[in-house]
N, C-alpha and C positions, 0 to 999 in steps of 0.2 A: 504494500500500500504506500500510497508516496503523499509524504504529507502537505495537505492542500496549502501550508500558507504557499508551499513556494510557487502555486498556481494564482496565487492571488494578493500578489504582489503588485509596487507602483509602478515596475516594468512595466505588466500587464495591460496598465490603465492606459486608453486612450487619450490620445493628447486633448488640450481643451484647447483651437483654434477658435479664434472670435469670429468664426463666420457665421452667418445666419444659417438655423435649420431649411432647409426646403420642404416645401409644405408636405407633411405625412400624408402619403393614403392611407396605405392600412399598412399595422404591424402582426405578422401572422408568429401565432403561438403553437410549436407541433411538442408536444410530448402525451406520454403513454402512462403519466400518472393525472390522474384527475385534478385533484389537489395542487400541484406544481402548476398546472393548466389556468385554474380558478385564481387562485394569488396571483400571478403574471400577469393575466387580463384586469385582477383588479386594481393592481400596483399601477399598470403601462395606463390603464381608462382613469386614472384619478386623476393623472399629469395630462390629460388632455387627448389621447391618443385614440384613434379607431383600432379594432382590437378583435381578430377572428382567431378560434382557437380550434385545434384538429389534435385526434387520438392519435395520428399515424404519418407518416410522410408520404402511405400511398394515398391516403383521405384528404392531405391537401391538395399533391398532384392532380386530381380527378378532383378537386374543386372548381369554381369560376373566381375563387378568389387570388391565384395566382398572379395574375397579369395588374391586379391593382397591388400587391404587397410591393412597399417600401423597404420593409426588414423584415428579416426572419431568425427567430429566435427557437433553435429547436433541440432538443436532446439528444445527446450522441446514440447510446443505447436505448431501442427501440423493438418490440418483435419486427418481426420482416424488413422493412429496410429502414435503417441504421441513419443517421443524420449526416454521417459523412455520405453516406451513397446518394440522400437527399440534393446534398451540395455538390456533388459531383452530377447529378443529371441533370442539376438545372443549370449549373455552368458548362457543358454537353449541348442546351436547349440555346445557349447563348443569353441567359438571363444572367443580368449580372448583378442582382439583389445582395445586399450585404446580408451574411449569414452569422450571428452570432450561438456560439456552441453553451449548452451546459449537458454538466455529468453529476452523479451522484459516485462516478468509478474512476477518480483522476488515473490517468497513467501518462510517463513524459510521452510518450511512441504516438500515443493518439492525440494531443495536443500537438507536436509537431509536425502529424500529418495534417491537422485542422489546417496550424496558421499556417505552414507550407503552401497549401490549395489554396491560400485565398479568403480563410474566414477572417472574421470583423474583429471577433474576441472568443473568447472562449474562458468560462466561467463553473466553480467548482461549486455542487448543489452540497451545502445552502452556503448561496451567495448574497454577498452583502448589495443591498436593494441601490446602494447609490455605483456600484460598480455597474449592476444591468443597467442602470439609466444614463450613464457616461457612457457608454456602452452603446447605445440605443440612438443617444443625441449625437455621436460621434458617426454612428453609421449613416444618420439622416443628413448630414454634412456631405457627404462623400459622393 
């Protein structure tokens, strides 16, 4: 087990550039616990945000809410396909949505394949609520 601080570090954090957000569409929420699901929507909807949330990453792909997602905040480990293979099909599809990762199962190997590909951040469950929101504000920047 690797221990989460060094996941969750000021390295980690997102710069704060003073640029303005661009206007959110939607922030799409995928994980496979209900709970994690419910908190995230209500965290991201207090601060202002529109907010769909999905059991699975095949339940978003097979949504209509792809094509308006801003960000995507989704869970590594998933049954059936996994948040990295999430990120890797949509950057396949040409979509280039900033993807922010979280886990409940830190490991270095999987973090460094995240940010490798291209993800936004990548966040150890239970994560501190102003890291997903620097997090969040930073991807909506980008």
């Amino acid at each position: 087990m690797i221990d989460s601080n060094v996941f969750d570090s000021v390295e980690m954090a997102p710069s704060k550039r003073n640029f303005p957000l661009r206007k959110a569409g939607l922030i799409s929420v995928i994980d496979d616990d209900l709970a994690v699901r419910n908190s995230t929507k209500t965290l991201l909807r207090s601060l202002g945000y529109s907010v769909a949330t999905f059991a699975s990453a095949e339940e978003f792909l097979n949504s209509d809410r792809v094509t308006d997602t801003s960000c995507v905040i989704t869970d590594v480990r998933m049954p059936g396909m996994s948040g990295l293979d999430l990120h890797s099909r949509l950057k396949a599809r040409g979509d280039r949505v900033p993807v922010i990762f979280m886990t409940a199962f830190p490991e270095a190997k999987v973090q460094e394949q995240a940010l490798a590909g291209g993800a936004h951040g990548f966040l150890v469950k239970p994560y501190r609520e102003q890291l997903l929101i620097d997090y969040v504000e930073s991807a909506l920047r980008a």
